[in-house]
C-alpha positions in Angstrom: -5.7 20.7 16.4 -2.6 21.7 18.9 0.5 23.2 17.4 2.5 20.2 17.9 0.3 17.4 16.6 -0.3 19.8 13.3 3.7 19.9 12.9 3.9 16.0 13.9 1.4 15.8 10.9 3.0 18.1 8.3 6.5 15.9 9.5 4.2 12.9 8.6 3.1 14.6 5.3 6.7 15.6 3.5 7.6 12.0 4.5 4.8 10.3 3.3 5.2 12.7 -0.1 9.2 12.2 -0.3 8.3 8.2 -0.3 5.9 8.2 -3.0 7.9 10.0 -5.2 11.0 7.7 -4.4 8.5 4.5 -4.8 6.2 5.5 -7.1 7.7 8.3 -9.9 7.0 6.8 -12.8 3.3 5.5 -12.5 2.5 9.0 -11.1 4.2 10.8 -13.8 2.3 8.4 -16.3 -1.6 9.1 -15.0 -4.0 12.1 -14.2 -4.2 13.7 -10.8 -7.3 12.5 -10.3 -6.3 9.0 -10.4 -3.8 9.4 -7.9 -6.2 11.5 -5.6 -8.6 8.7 -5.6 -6.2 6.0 -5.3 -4.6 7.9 -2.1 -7.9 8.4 -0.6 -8.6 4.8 -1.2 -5.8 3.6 0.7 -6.4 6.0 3.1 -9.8 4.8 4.0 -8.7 1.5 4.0 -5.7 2.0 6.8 -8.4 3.9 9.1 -9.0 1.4 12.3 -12.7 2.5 12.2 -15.5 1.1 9.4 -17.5 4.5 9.4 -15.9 7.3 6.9 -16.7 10.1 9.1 -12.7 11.2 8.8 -13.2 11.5 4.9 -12.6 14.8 3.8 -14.6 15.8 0.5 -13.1 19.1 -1.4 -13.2 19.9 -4.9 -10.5 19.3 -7.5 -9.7 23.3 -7.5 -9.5 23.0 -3.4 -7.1 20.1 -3.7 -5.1 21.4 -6.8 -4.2 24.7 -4.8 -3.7 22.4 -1.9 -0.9 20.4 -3.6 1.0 23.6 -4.7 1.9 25.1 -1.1 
């Protein structure tokens, strides 16, 4: 990925994560990680343009945990 779309991305990212706090703080205080995980993946999937779920990255819980504390 070029430098520029992976800080376009990471812009993306901290705005996505700033909105969901805003929106959504109290049901994602309220339930597990794993709920939310799934539930973000889900809506992921189902704002990708193409049926196939070749983009669908699969990691474990450890992978994502470490991932959400940079």
């Amino acid at each position: 990925m070029p430098k520029n779309e992976s800080c376009e991305f990471r812009d993306q990212e901290a705005q996505l994560a700033m909105s969901l706090k805003f929106h959504f703080r109290e049901t994602l205080s309220k339930i597990p990680l794993d709920m939310a995980l799934n539930a973000m993946a889900k809506t992921w999937e189902s704002c990708q343009e193409d049926s196939d779920n070749d983009k669908t990255l699969v990691c474990s819980r450890e992978t994502l945990e470490r991932s959400l504390q940079e």
